[in-house]
C-alpha positions in Angstrom: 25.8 21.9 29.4 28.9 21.2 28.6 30.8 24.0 26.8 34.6 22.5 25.9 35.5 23.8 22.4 37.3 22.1 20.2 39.9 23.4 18.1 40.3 20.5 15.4 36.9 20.9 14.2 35.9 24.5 15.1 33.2 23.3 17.1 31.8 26.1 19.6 30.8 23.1 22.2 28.9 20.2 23.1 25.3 20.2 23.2 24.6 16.5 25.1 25.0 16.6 28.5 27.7 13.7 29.5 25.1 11.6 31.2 22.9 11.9 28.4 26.0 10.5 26.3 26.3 7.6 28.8 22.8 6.7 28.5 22.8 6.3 25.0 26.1 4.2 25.1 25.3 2.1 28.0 21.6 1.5 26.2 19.8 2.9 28.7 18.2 6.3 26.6 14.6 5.7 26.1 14.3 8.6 23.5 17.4 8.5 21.8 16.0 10.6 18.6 16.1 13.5 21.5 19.9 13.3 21.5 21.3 11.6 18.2 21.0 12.9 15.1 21.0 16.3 13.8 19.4 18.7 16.5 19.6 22.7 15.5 22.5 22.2 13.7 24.3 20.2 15.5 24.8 16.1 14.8 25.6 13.8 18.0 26.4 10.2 17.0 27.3 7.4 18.6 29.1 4.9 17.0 31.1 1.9 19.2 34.5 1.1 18.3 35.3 4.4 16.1 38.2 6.8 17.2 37.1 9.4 14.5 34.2 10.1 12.4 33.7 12.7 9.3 30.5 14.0 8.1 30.0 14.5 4.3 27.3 16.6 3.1 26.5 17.3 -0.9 30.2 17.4 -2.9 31.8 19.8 0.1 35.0 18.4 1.3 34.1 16.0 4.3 34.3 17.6 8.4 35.5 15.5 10.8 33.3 15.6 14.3 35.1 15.9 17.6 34.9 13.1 20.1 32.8 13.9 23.4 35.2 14.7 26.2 33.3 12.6 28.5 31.9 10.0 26.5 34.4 7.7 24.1 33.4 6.9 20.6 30.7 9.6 21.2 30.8 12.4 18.2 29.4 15.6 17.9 29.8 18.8 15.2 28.0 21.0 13.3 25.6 19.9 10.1 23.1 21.8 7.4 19.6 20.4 9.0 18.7 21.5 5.3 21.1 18.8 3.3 21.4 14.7 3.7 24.3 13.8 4.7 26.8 10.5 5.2 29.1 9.2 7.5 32.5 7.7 7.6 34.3 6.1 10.4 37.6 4.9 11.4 38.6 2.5 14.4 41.8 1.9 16.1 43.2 -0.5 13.4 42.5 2.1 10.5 39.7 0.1 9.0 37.0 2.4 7.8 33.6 2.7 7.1 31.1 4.8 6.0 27.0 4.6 6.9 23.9 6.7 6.2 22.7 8.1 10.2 19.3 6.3 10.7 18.7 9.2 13.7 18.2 11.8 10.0 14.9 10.2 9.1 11.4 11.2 10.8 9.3 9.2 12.0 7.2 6.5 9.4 4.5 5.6 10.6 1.4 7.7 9.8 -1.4 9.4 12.3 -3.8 6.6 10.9 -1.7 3.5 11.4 -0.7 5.4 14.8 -4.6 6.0 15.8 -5.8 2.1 14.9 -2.1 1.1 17.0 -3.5 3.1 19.9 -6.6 1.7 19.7 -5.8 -2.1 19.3 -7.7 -2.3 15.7 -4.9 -2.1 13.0 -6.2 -5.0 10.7 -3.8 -5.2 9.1 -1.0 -4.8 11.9 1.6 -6.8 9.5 1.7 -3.1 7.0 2.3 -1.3 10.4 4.7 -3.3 12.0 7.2 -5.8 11.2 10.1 -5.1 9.0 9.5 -3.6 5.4 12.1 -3.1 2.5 11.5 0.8 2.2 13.4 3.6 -0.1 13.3 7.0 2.1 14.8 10.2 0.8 16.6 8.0 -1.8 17.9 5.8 0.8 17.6 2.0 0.5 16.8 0.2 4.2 14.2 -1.5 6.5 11.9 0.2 8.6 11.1 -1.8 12.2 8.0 -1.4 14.3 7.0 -3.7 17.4 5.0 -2.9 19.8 6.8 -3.5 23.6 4.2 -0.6 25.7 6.5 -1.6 29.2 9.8 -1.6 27.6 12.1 1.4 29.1 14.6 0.8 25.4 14.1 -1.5 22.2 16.8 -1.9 19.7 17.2 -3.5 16.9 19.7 -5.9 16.8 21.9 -8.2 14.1 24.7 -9.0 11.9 24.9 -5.4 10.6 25.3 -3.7 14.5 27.3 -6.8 15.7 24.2 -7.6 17.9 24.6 -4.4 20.0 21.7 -2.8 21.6 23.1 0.7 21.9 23.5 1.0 18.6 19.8 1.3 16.8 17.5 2.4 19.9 14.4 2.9 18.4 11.8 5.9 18.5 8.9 5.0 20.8 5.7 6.0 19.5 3.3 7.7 22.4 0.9 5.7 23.7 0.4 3.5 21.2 3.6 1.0 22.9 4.5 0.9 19.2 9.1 1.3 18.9 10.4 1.9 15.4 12.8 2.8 12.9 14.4 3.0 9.7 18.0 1.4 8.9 19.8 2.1 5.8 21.6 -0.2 4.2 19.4 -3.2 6.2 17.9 -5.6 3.5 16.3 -8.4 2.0 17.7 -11.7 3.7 18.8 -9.4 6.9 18.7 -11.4 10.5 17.9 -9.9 13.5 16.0 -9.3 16.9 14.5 -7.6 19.3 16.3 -6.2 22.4 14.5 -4.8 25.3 15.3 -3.7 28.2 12.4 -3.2 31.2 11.4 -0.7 33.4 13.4 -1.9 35.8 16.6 -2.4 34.0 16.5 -5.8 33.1 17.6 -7.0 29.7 15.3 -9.4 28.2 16.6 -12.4 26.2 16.6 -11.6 23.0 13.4 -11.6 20.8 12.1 -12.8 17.6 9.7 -10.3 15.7 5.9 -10.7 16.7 5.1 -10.2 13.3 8.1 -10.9 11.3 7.5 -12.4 8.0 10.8 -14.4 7.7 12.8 -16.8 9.9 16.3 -18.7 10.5 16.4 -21.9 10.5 15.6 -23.8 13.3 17.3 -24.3 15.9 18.3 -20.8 15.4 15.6 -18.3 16.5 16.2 -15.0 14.7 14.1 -13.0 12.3 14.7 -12.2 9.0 13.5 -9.4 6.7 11.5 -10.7 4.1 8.6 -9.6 2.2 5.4 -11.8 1.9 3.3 -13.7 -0.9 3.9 -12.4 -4.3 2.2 -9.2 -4.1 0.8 -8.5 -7.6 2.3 -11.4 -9.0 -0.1 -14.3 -8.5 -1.5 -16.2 -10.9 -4.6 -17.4 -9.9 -7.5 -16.1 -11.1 -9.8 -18.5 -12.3 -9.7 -20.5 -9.0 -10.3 -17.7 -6.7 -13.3 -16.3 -9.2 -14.9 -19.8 -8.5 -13.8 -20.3 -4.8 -16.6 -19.5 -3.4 -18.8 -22.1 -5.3 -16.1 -24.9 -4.7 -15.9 -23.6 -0.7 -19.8 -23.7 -0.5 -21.3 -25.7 2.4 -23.3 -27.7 -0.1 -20.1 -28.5 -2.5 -18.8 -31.8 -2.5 -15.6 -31.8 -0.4 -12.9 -33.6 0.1 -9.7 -33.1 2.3 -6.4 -34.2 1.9 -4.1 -33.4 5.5 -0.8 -33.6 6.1 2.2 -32.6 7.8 4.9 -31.2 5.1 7.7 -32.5 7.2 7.2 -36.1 6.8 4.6 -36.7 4.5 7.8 -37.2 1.9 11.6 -37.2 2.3 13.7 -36.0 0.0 18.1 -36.9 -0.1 17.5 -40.8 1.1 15.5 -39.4 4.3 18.0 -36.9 5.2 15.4 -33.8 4.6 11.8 -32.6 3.7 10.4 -31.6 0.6 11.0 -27.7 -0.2 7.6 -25.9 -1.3 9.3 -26.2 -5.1 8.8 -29.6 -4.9 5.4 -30.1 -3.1 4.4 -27.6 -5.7 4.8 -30.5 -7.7 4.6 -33.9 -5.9 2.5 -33.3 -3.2 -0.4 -31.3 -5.5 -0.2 -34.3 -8.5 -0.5 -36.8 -5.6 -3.4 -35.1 -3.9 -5.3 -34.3 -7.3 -4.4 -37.6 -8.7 -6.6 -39.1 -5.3 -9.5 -37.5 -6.1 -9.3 -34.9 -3.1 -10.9 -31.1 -3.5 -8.3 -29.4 -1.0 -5.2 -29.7 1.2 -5.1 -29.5 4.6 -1.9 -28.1 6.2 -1.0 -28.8 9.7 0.7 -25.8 11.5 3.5 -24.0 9.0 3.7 -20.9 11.0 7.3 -20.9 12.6 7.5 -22.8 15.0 10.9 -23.9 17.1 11.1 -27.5 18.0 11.6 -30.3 14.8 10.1 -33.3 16.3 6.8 -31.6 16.8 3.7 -31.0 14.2 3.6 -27.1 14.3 1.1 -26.7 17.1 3.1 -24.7 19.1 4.2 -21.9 16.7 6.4 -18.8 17.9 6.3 -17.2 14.2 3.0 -16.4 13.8 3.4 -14.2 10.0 6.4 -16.1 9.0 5.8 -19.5 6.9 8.4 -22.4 8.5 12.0 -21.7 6.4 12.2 -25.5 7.0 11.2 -26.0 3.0 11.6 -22.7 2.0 10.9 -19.0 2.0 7.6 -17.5 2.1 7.5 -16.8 -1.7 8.6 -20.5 -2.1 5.4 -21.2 0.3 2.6 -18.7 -1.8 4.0 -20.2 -5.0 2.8 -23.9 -3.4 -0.1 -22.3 -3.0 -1.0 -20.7 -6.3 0.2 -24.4 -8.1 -2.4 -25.7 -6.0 -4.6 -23.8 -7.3 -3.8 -24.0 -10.8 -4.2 -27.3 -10.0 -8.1 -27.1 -9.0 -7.4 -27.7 -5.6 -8.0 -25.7 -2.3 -5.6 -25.1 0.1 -7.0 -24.8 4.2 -4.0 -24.3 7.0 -4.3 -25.6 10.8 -4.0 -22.0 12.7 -3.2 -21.9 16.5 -4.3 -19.0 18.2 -5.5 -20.6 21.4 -1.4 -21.0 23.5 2.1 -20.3 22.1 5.3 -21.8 23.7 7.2 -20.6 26.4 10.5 -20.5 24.6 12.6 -17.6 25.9 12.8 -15.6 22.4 9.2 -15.8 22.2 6.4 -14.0 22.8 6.1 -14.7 27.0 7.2 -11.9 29.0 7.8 -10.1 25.8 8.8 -6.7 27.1 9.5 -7.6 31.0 5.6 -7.8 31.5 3.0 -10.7 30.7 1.9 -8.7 27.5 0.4 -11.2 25.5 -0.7 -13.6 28.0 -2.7 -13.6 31.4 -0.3 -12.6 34.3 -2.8 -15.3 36.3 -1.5 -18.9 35.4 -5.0 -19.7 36.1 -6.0 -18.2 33.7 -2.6 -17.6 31.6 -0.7 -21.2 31.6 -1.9 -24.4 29.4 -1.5 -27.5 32.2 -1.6 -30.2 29.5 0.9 -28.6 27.2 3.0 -26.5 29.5 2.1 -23.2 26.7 1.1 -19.5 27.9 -2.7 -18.7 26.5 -3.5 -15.4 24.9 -5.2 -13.1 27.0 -8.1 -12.4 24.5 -9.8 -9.7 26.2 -6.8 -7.3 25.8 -7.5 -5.2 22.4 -4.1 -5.5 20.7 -3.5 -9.1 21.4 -7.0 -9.8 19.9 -6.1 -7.4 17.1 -2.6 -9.6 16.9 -4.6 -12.7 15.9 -7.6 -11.5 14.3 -4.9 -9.3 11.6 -2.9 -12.7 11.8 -5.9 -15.0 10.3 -6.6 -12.1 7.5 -3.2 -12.0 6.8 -2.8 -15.6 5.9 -5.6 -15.7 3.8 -4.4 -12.0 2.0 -0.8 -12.4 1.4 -0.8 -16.5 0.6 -4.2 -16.6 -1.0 -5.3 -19.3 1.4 -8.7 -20.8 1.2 -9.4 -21.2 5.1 -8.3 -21.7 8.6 -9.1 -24.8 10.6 -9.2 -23.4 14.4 -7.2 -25.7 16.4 -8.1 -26.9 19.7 -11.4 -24.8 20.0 -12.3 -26.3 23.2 -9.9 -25.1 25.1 -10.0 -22.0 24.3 -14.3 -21.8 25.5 -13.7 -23.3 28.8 -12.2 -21.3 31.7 -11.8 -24.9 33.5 -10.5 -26.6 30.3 -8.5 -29.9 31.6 -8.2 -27.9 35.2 -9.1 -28.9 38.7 -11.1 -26.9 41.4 -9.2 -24.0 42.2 -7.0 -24.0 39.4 -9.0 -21.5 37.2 -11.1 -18.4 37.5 -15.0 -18.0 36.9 -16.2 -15.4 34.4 -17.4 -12.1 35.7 -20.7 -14.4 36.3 -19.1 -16.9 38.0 -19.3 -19.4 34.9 -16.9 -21.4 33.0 -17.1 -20.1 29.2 -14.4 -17.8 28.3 -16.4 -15.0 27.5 -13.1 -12.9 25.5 -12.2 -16.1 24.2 -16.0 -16.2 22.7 -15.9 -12.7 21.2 -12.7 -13.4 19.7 -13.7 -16.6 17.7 -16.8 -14.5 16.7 -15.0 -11.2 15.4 -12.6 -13.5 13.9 -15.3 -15.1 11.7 -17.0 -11.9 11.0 -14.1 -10.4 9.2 -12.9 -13.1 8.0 -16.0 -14.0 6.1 -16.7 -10.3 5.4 -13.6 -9.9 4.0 -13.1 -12.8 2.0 -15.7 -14.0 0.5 -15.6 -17.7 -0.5 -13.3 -18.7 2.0 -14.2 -20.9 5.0 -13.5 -21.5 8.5 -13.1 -24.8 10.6 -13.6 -25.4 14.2 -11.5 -28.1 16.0 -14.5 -28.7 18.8 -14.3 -31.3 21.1 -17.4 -30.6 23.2 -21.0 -30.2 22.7 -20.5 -26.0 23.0 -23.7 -24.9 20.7 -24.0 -22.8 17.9 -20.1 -23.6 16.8 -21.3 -23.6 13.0 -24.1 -21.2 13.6 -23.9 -17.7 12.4 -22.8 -14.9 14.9 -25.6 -13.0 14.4 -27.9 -16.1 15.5 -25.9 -16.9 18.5 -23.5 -19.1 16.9 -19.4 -18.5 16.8 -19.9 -18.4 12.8 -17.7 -21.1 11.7 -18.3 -22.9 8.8 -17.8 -26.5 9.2 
């Protein structure tokens, strides 16, 4: 321990060791809530680019912290555990600040959301993790969870840290893989990312959120915090009382698809309709034609403009490309007003390979195979899920409740089904692996389509599901307790 007083601020000595000091501002601490923060009295904080820092607690006259002999822009004094408290700093220039300590707050999530994380059911992951607008101890932020289990550090990272990682380290959460934290001040409209460093040292590009709910535009890649749907606001009653007749495999149906980005431009050409306006054009058009429901293609984020959507890294976050995603449930509830249904093309069977995507998301193939026999799509160059492990099943099947929760959507049409049943889908000899039988079928793939159904008929009544099956695989539309995958249509 290092014991060098310090006679500005009457401190008695310095708790954190100076390698412990090092760690946290080289962004190499794994448990930074062990060091920053107030600790028996004592407050370490780390704050880049500061030459002194105060501490203000209640209406007492504010204390400034001494500086950590071996560790620059490293601050440590006393504190009442007992009282919230602020912070004010100062750099070289004299510019000052002042910030609310994000290392004072406990941990958020509960035991429950902490048990289901551990065991790979959270259904619905996106009110675990994510970002969410939260008011703690009177304190305005937004609390971050993602689940990295291989990462050695995650931070938070954006405009409001100037993008550096050894600023918000987050708190890992046992063995549930799970990172988070709480940032005051951090709100609606915020951008930012995921940094992680590996195991072995190795900073990872930067990440977009797994399951954030907003997005930059493209080609930027970032997050943003946002919240989804319009949580109590929605105005549709009287066509989700009578969905369920109008769903009904014996209703007359009729279905209108289309690609938002070019089914109309808007400006002579020079952009796509925003949801305001297909709230309008595109719903008269489609009722005006007789149809029953619209069919989206793909308007989960996804990063490359001359494609359809079919390759989405945003899986929660509706494409910003026409607007945000109460723009997008407002579409939704105008379609409905409008006696129409509204069914989205969902992709859960490969995901992109861009670098601040989900592939090698903490240093490791989490979400897909490690095999590219097993993990890597030939025909589209795209990493495939590996189904079989419980929270990247969990990841999709919360991902399909989710849409039809927070945007009030009518059904999911599965793409590319076939590819997902076949273990030798579009592949050579050799260039897959047999089931544990020595067969083709994807047996996890199989469960997964199954349990999707399940839930997702169990827990939305009325809605329906859509397979995109290219083969003659049985039992597609037959119900999962007769065999069948339990689709729909």
């Amino acid at each position: 321990m290092n014991d060098r007083p310090s006679a500005e601020t009457g401190n008695t000595g310095f708790r954190v060791l100076d390698e412990e000091a090092w760690a946290i501002a080289e962004g190499r601490h794994g448990d930074p809530f062990r060091v920053l923060g107030p600790q028996n009295g004592q407050l370490a904080v780390w704050v880049p680019g500061a030459v002194s820092l105060e501490v203000k607690q209640g209406r007492k006259k504010p204390v400034p912290l001494a500086e950590h002999p071996g560790c620059a822009h490293f601050f440590e004094g006393p504190v009442d555990p007992a009282k919230p408290y602020t912070l004010k700093a100062t750099n070289a220039e004299g510019v000052s600040w002042e910030f609310v300590d994000p290392y004072r707050f406990g941990p958020v999530l509960g035991e429950l959301d902490e048990y289901l994380l551990g065991q790979g059911g959270h259904r619905r992951l996106w009110e675990a993790l994510g970002p969410h607008l939260k008011t703690i101890d009177k304190v305005e932020g937004t609390h971050f969870a993602v689940w990295a289990p291989n990462a050695q550090r995650v931070s938070v990272v954006g405009d409001f840290n100037a993008w550096n990682g050894s600023v918000h380290a987050m708190r890992a959460r046992g063995a549930t893989g799970v990172w988070e934290i709480f940032l005051p001040g951090v709100g609606e409209g915020a951008t930012y990312k995921y940094e992680i460093r590996t195991r072995d040292g190795v900073i990872m590009p930067l990440k977009a959120d797994p399951v954030g709910i907003g997005s930059e535009h493209p080609p930027a890649t970032g997050s943003v915090v946002r919240k989804p749907g319009l949580g109590r606001a929605w105005k549709d009653k009287a066509w989700m009382d009578k969905r369920a007749a109008r769903n009904h495999v014996d209703a007359p149906i009729s279905v209108y698809e289309v690609h938002l980005g070019s089914w109309k431009k808007a400006d002579e050409g020079k952009r796509p309709l925003s949801y305001v306006e297909l709230a309008t054009e595109l719903v008269d058009y489609v009722k005006d034609m007789g149809f029953t429901h619209i069919e989206l293609m793909p308007i989960s984020e996804f990063p490359f403009d001359g494609s359809w959507g079919y390759q989405p890294v945003g899986m929660y976050a509706p494409t910003i490309r026409h607007g945000t995603p109460q723009e997008f449930a407002a579409f939704v509830e105008a379609a409905h007003n409008a006696d129409l249904g509204v069914l989205f093309d969902w992709v859960p069977g490969h995901f992109p390979t861009d670098a601040h995507g989900l592939g090698w998301f903490d240093g490791t193939p989490l979400y897909e195979h490690a095999d590219p026999r097993e993990g890597f799509h030939i025909d589209w160059n795209t990493l495939i899920y590996n189904y079989g492990r419980a929270e990247v099943g969990n990841y999709l099947k919360a991902n399909a409740l989710y849409w039809l929760e927070e945007y009030h959507l009518d059904g999911l049409r599965v793409d590319a089904v076939a590819s997902m049943l076949y273990r030798d889908y579009s592949r050579k000899d050799g260039e897959w692996i047999p089931n544990k039988d020595g067969g083709r079928e994807n047996y996890e793939a199989i469960d997964f389509l199954r349990e999707t159904n399940v839930l997702a008929y169990g827990q939305y009544p009325g809605i329906m599901t859509v397979a995109e099956e290219s083969t003659a695989f049985g039992g597609v539309s037959r119900p999962v307790d007769h065999g069948g995958l339990g689709f729909g249509f």
